[in-house]
N, C-alpha and C positions, 0 to 999 in steps of 0.2 A: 573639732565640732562633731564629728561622726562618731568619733571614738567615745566621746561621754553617752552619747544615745546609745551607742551599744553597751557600754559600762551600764548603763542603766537598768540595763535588762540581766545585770547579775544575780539579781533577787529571784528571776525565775530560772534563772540555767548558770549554774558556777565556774562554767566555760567561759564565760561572758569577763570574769575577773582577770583574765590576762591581761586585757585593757589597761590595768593599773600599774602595769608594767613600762616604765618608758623605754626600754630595752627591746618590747615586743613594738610600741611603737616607731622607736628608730626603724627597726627593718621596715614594718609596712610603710614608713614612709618616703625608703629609699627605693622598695619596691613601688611604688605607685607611680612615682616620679619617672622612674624610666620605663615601664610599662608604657605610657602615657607618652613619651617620643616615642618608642618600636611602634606603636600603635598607629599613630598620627604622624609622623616625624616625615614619611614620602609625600602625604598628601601635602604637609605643610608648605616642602620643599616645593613640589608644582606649582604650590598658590603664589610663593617669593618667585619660582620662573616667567608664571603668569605677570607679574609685575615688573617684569626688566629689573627686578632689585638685584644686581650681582657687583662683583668687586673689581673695582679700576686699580692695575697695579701702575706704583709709579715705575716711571719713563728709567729714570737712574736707578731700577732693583735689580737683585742678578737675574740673567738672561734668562733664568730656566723658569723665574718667573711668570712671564709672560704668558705661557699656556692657561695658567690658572686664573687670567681676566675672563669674567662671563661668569666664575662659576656664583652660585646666589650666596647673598651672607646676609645678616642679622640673625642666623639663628640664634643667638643670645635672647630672642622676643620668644621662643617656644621653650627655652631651655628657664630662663625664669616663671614664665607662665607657666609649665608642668608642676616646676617645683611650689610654686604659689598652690597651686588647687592640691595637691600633695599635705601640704600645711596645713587649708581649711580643712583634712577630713580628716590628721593624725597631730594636730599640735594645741597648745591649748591658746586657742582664739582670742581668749579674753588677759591672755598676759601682758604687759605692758614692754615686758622685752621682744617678744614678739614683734609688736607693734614697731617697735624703732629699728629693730634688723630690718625688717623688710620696707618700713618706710624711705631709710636708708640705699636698700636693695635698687629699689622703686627711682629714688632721685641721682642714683648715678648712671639709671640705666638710663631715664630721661636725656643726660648729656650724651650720653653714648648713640641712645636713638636719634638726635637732633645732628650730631656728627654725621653717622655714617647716611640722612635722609639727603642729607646736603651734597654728596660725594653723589648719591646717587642724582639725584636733581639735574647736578652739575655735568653729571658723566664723567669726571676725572678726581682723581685721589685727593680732595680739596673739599677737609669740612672745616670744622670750626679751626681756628686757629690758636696754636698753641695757649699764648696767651688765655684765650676765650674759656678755654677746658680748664686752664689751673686755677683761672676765676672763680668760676664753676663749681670745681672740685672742692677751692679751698673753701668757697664759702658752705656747702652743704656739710663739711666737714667741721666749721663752728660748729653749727645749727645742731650735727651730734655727738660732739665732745661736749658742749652745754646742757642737752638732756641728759647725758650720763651723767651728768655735773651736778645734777639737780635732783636727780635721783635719791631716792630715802637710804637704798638698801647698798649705795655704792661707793667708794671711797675712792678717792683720785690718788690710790697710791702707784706706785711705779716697783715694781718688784722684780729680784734677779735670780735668775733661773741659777741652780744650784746653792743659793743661799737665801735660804727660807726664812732666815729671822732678818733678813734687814729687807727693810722696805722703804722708798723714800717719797713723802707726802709730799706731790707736788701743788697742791691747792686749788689754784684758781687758773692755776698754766699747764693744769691737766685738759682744758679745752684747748689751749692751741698745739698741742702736741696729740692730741685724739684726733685733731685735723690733720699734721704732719704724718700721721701712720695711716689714716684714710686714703690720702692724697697720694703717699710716696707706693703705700699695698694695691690702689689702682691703677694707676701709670705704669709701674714694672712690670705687672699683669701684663695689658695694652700693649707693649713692648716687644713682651714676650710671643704675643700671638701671633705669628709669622711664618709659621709653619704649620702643616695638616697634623693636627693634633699636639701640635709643640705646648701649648701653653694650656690645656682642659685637662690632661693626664698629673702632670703637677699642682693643678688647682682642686683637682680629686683627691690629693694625697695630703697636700697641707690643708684640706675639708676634714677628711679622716683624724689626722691628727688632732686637730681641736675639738673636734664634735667629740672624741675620749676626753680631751681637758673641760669640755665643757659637762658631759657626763659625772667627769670626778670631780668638780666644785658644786656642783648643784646636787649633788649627796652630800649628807653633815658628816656620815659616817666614815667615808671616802676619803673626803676632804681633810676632815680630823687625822687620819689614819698617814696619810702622805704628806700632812704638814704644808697644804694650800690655802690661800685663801678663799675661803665657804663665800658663793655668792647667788644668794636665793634666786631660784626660780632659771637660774641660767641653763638645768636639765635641757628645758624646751628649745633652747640655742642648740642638743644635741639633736632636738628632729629638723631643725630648718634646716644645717648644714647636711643632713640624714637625706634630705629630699634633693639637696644642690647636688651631692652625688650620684644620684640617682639619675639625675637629669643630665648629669653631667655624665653618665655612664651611657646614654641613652641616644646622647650629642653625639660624640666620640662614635658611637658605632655608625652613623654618616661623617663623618669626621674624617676619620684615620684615611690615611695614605690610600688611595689618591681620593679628595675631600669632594664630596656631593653637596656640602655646605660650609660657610667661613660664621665664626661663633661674633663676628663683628664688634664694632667699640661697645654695643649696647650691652654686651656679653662680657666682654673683657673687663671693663670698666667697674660694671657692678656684680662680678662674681670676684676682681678685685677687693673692692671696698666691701664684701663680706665677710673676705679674712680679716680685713684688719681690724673691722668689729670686732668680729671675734675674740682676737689675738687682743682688742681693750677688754674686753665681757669678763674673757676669765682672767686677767692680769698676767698676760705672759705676750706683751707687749716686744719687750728685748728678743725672745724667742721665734718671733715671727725672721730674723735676720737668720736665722737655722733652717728650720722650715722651711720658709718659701726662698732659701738661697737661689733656686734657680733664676728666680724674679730679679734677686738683689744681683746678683752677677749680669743679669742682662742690662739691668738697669745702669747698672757700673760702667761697664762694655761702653755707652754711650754714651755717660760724661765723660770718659776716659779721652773718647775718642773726640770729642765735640771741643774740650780744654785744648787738650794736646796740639789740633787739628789750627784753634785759632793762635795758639803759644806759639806753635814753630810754622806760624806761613804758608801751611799749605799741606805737612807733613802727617802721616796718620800712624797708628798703631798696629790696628786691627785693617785686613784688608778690606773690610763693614762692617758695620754696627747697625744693630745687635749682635750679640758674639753670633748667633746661631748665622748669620749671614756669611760670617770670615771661614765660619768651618763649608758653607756650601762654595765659595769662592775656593776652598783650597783641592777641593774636586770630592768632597763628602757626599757622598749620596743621603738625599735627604731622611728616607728612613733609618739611616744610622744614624743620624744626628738625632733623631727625635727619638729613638730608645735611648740611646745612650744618655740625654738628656733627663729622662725617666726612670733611670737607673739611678743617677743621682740624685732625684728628687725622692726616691724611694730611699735610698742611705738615708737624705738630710731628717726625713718624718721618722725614721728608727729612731735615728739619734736627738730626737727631737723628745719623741715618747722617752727614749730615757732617763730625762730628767726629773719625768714622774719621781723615781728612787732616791735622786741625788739631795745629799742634805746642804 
């Protein structure tokens, strides 16, 4: 919105034409975004202390747990709100993908907010239940694998990372499977958040990597050149995610080790279901399993454990699930876990970006 009023004013100052650049506008919108929590980000925290909103650990999490009841969460409600107002002044407002990333953004944060108000309400670890969320989940995830579905400009194909010419049309069951990647990219998220900074550093890193794939499909030239699928207008998918970084760089600096704020399900949930937009927007749906591995390994970690656990009567694999919990059980100090963690979320987005090349 901002950026066209100052485009506007190209005809009197040719300074003014960087604007046209969405490259100059990724940055500003990554910079705005987290300007925008350093800014605001202690005040906001006092107004969540002022409101008793803080986080109930459960009774059965490891001991060292404990301490970190009381401290305030949903900051996911200031880390989407930066990156929103970040949007209206560097993305273009009137695109129609726009409109569905963030409306998307908007409806899983809704579950997320209604979860963790509950918990607080209640005063103990107890919001929506399981069930209620996959409900939830799964239906807003119809609602947009059908607008992608309906789309003029979009094609329900399924594409495989390193082989560019086959692609497989899945029709009419590209909505339940746009729900499937919705659903499964928010929960592992969710999962993953369990640690001071464990789960925003990885959600930074598989941001980055798509907001490049979304860059190079929303160029014809780019696209052409690398042997992607050209999908108009998805440039602008590289400022939203442009801004979640941002925010999410912003979060993280109250965040990290030892946390002044928890990013809560409203956070989790729908900075989840942003990737996996994404990861449908530019057709590199399979690739989100690289990418966000950190997610999918946690996510694993607990079926693993939850099959196994009812299989054999009583018997477990992991000494708790999510893995990240078996590594604090094993005597890991939590900041090693949550680099190390980092580390290979950082490998998985190289290796990810790779495939840009591969034929």
């Amino acid at each position: 919105m901002l950026y066209k009023l100052l485009l506007s004013l190209s005809d009197q100052a040719s300074f003014f034409n960087v604007f046209r650049y969405i490259t100059f506008r990724i940055i500003l919108a990554a910079l705005t975004s987290m300007v925008l929590w350093l800014a605001l980000g202690r005040v906001f925290i006092e107004r969540i202390k002022g409101y008793h909103i803080r986080q109930f650990i459960r009774a059965d999490g490891p001991a060292g747990h404990h301490k970190k009841s009381g401290t305030p969460t949903m900051g996911g409600v200031m880390l989407i709100a930066s990156a929103f107002v970040s949007c209206l002044l560097w993305a273009d407002v009137g695109s129609p993908l726009v409109h569905l990333v963030w409306e998307v953004i908007f409806l899983f944060a809704l579950i997320g907010f209604h979860d963790d108000f509950l918990k607080v309400k209640r005063r103990r670890n107890e919001g929506l239940t399981g069930r209620q969320k996959l409900a939830l989940q799964t239906l807003f995830g119809l609602v947009a694998g059908w607008a992608l579905f309906l789309s003029p400009a979009f094609a329900p194909v399924l594409t495989i990372p390193g082989l560019k010419d086959i692609s497989i049309d899945l029709g009419r069951l590209y909505v339940p499977f746009a729900a499937l990647v919705l659903v499964a990219s928010s929960n592992s998220c969710n999962l993953t958040d369990g640690l001071d900074g464990l789960a925003i550093g990885p959600i930074i890193m598989a941001c980055g990597t798509y907001m490049i794939f979304a860059y190079c499909v929303g160029n014809v030239v780019i696209s052409r050149h690398l042997q992607l699928s050209s999908v108009p207008g998805s440039a602008e998918l590289a400022v939203i995610l442009a801004s979640l970084i941002g925010a999410g760089l912003g979060f993280l600096w109250f965040n990290t080790y030892p946390a002044q704020i928890f990013l809560g399900d409203v956070g989790s949930l729908s900075l989840g279901a942003a990737l996996g937009l994404s990861a449908l927007v530019v057709k590199q749906e399979i690739l989100l399993l690289l990418v966000g591995g950190i997610f999918v390994i946690e996510a694993l970690s607990v079926i693993m454990q939850v099959g196994f656990f009812k299989a054999t009567k009583g018997r477990r694999i992991f000494k708790m699930a999510p893995l990240h919990h078996h590594f604090e059980l094993k005597g890991w100090e939590e900041p090693k876990i949550i680099v190390r963690f980092w580390i290979i979320a950082i490998i998985l987005s190289l290796a990810g970006l790779s495939t840009l090349k591969l034929r």
